[in-house]
N, C-alpha and C positions, 0 to 999 in steps of 0.2 A: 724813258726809251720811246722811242717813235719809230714807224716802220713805216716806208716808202713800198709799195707792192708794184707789180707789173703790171697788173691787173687788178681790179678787185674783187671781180667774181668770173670764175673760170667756170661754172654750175648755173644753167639755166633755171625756172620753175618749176619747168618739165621735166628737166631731169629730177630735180629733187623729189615729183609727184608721183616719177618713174619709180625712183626709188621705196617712196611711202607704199605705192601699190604693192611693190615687189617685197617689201616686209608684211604686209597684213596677208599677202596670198602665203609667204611662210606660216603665220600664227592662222591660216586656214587648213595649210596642209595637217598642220601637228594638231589641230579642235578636230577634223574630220575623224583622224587615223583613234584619236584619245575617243571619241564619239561611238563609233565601229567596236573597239574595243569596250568600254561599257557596256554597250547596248546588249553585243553579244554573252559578254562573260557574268555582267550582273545582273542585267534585265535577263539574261536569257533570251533575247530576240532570235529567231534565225530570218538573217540577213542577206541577200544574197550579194556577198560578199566580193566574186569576180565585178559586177560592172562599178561597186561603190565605190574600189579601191582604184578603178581607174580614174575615175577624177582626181585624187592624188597625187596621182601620179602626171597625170597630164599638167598639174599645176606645178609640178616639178621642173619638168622640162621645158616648160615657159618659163620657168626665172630662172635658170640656168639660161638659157636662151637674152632670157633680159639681163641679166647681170654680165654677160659678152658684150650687150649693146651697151650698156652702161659704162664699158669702160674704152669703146669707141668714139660714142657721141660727146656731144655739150646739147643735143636740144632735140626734143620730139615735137611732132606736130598734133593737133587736136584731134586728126581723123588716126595714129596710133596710141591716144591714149583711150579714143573712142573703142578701140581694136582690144583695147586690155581687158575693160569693165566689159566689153560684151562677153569675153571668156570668163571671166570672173562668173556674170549673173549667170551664164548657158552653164558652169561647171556646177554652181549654186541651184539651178532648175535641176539638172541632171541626178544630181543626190537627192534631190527631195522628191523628186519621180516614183525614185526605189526606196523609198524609204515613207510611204504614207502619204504624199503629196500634201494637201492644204491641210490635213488633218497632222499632220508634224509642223510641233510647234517653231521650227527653225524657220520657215515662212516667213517671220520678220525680219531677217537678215535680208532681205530685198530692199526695206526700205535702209539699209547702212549704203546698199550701194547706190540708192537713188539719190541720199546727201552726198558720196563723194563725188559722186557724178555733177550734184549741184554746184559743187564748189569747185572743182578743178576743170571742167567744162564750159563751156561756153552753153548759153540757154537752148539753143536749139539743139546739139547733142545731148544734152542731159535729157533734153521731152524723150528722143529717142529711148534711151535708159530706163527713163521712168512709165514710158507702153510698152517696154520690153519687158518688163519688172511684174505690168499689170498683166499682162496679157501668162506670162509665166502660170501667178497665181489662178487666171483664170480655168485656165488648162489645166492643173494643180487639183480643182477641183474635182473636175469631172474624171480624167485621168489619172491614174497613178496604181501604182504596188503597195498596197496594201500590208500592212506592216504583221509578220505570224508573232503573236506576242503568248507568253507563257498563259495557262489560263485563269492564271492569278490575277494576271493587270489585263487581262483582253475583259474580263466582267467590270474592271470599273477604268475603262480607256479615260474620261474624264478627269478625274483625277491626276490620273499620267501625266494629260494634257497639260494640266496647271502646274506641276513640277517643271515641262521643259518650257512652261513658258516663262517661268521664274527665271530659271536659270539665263534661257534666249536673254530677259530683256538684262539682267545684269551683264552676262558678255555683251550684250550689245551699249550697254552703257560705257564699260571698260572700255571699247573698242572705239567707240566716238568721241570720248574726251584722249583717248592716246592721239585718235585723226585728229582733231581739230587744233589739239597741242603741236600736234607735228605742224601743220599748215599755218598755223599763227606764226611760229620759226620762220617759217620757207617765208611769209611772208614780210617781217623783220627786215630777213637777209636782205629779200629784194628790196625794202625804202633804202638799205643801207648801201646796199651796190647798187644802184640807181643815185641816189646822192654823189656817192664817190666819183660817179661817171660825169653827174653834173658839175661837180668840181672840175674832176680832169677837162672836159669839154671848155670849162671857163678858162683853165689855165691855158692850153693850147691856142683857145682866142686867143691869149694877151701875147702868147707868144708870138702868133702870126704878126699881131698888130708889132712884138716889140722887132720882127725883122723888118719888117717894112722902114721903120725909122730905123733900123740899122742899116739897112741898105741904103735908104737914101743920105743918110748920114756917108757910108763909105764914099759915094758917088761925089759927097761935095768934098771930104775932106781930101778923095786921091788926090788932088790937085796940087791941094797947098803943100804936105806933105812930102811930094816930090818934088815939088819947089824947093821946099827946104835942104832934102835931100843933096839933091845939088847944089845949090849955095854953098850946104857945110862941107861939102867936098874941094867945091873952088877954095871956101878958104883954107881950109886943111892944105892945099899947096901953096901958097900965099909964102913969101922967102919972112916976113916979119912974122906969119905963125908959126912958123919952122923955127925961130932962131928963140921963142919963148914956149921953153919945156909948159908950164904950169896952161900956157892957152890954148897949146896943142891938144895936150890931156882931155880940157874942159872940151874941147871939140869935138873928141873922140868921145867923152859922154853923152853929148847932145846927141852924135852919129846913132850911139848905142840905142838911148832912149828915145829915139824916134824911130828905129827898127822897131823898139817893142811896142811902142805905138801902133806901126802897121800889124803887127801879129794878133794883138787884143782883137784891133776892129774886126780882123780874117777869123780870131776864133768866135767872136759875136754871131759875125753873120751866117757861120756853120753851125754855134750852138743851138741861134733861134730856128733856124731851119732842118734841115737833116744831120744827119752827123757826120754821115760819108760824104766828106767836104773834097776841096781838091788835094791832088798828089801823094793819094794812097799806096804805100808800099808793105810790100811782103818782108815780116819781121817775125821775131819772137816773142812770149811773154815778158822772158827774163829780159832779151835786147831793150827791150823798149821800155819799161820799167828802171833798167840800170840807166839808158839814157835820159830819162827822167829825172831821178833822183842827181845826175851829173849835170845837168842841164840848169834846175833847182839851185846845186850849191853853187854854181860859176857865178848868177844874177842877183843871188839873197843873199844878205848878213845872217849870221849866227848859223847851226851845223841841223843835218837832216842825218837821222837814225834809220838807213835803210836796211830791213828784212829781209832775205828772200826765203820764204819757205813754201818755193811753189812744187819743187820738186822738177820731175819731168819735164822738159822742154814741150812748145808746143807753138806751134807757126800760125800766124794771126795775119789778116788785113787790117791796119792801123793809118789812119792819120792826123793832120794837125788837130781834128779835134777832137780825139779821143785826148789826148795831149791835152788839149787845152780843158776838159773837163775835170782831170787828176790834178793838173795846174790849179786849176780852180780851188780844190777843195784845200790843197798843200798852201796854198796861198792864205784862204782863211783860216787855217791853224796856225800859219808863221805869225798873222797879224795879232789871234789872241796871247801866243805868249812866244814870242822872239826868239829863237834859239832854242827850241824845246820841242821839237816836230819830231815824230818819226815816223815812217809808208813801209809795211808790212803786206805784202803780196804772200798769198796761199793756196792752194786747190782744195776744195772743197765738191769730191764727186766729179761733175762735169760744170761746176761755176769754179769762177775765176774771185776770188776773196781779197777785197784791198782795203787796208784799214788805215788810215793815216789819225793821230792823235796827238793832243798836246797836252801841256799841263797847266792851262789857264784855267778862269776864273770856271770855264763850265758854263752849261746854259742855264743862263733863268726858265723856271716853271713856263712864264706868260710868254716865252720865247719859243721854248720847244714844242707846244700846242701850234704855233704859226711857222714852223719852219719849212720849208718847201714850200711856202708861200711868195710872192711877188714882194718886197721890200720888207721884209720882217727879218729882220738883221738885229745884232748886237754891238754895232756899231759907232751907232745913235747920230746917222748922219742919212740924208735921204738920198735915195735912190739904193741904198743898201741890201743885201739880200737876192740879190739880184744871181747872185754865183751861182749860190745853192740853190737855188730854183732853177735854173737853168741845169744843173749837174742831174736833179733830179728828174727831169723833164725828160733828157737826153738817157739818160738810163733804163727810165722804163720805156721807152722807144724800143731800146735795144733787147728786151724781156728780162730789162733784171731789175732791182729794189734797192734802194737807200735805206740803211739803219741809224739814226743819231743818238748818241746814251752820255751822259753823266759816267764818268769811270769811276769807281770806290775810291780809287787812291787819287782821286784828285785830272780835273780836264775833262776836255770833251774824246771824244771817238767817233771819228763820219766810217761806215764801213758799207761800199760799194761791193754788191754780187754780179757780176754779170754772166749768162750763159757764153762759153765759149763757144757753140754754136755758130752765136749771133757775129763773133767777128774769126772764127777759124779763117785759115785757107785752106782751100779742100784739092789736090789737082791740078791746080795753075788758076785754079778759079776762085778767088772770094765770096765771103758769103753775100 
């Protein structure tokens, strides 16, 4: 199975970095609140507990806050992810103010946020970060609330000390292989959606290139074309073509097959280009589909198994080359196994589900790896492949995805999603 996307990545870095911040300020909220609780119920600390518990809380309302944004956006800018880590460190100063300043071993968590700062920042926000960090601690020193500790552990504070520095550098270990694991991901994602983009970007080249020689192509062929046109018309009235049924016939082939001559080239030069070609009309799913499928059996041998199970009607802007893209795929199903097609339309949510399938030999392995590719057909004739790349092209234009699979029971499956959106009629207005 292979999957055709609209996109390949809908999720920025930032976002994802957005995200990484907004889970470790979670796993700060519940260390803080589990910290408070210790300190007070088993150290015995007394704590003063109103200003500790607002930073908690204030970290609260910033990811609630972010997690709104996150489901608005696709991208932050470095001066708000600069905006994040500054809450972070000032929430991080803030606790440790009240709670013993440089004398509380939690002081190293400054430097967790002077590496995420390294790495998701750009070098001159992070210096910021990292004097904001120092300067913290500096103050940390001289400044701070003094920690009432029972008079068990206030005679050997030292000790204390090296308990919560244990502990600090473990959580802080936990925490920097969880980050750096996450940001290896993020990073991943992005050579992978950056590839994808470079591919599409190349495909889209070739397209442009391949309308240029379709147009120019159309431009010399109108001519002859029409030429012919009219010729097989003069002789179609010809009284010696008239009076022989069999050369009559043969003329009215030629006629035929030179119309479908002009319609290829007119769906080329829409496919390589836009898709909203000329003399778009207001139609149905089911109309246009049924017209299809009747359109299909009048011009091909052998019979087409049409579905409908779309359900509810639903009024679209459609033209020749949306047409000619379903054309397209129906076509290379007839050609793998003759007589053994069937196009299946569904609604699935708000996509529009068309499956067309047949019961041939199926793809090869070293096939399905290149499909949606420029000449990587089954063919075995060149310039091949050409359909389905174009079908796929034109679909994610329109924000939907190609799926090609192997079926169990034998043959391939092309199954085209498209947002009904992208071709609804809304009001007298197309999309």
């Amino acid at each position: 199975m292979r999957l055709f996307a609209a996109h390949p990545t809908s999720r920025s870095a930032s976002w994802r970095n957005v995200l990484l911040l907004m889970q470790l300020r979670w796993i700060a909220v519940f260390g803080q609140l589990a910290t408070i609780v210790a300190a007070t119920q088993v150290l015995g600390a007394r704590l003063p507990l109103a200003p500790l518990l607002i930073a908690p809380l204030l970290l609260i309302v910033v990811n609630l806050a972010t997690a709104s944004l996150l489901q608005r956006r696709r991208d932050f800018s470095q001066g708000e992810l600069l905006a994040a880590l500054l809450i972070d460190v000032a929430v991080l100063g803030w606790q440790l103010y009240h709670s013993g300043g440089a004398t509380n071993p939690f002081t190293f968590l400054f430097l967790l946020q002077i590496v995420i700062a390294t790495v998701i920042l750009k070098p001159r926000w992070s210096w910021v970060i990292a004097m904001l960090a120092c300067l913290s601690i500096l103050f940390l020193t001289f400044f701070y609330v003094p920690l009432d500790l029972p008079a068990r552990y206030a005679a050997n504070r030292f000790h204390l000390y090296q308990l919560g520095s244990l502990f600090c550098f473990v959580l802080a270990s936990v925490l920097l292989v969880f980050f750096v694991a996450r940001l290896d991901r993020n990073r991943r994602e992005n050579d992978t959606a950056l590839e994808a983009l470079r591919r599409q970007a190349a495909e889209e080249d070739h397209i442009i290139r391949m309308g240029l020689l379709a147009s120019g192509a159309a431009h010399e062929l109108g001519t002859p074309l029409s030429s012919m046109s009219v010729i097989l018309g003069d002789w179609s009235r010809l009284p010696v073509v008239a009076a022989h049924d069999d050369l009559a016939a043969d003329l009215a082939d030629m006629r035929t097959e030179l119309d479908r001559c002009k319609t290829i080239v007119s769906g080329i030069l829409m496919s390589a280009g836009d898709l909203r070609g000329e003399n778009p009309a207001v139609t149905t799913v089911r109309t246009l589909f049924a017209a299809i499928a009747a359109d299909w059996q009048a011009r091909m041998a052998g019979d087409l198994l049409y579905v409908d199970s779309f359900g509810e009607d639903v009024a679209i802007v459609a033209d020749r080359g949306l047409t000619q893209v379903i054309g397209n795929v129906i076509d290379n199903a007839q050609e793998a196994a003759p007589g053994q097609v069937s196009l299946e339309i569904a609604r699935s949510g708000d996509d529009l589900e068309i499956v067309v399938a047949d019961s041939g030999p199926g793809f090869a392995p070293e096939i399905m790896e290149r499909i949606g590719q420029p000449y990587a057909s089954t063919k075995g004739r060149d310039g091949g492949g050409l359909g389905l790349f174009l079908v796929v092209n034109v679909v994610r234009k329109l924000g939907g995805r190609v799926m090609v699979e192997n079926r169990e029971i034998g043959g391939a499956a092309v199954r085209l999603t498209l947002p009904l959106r992208a071709i609804a009629y809304h009001d007298g207005v197309g999309p």
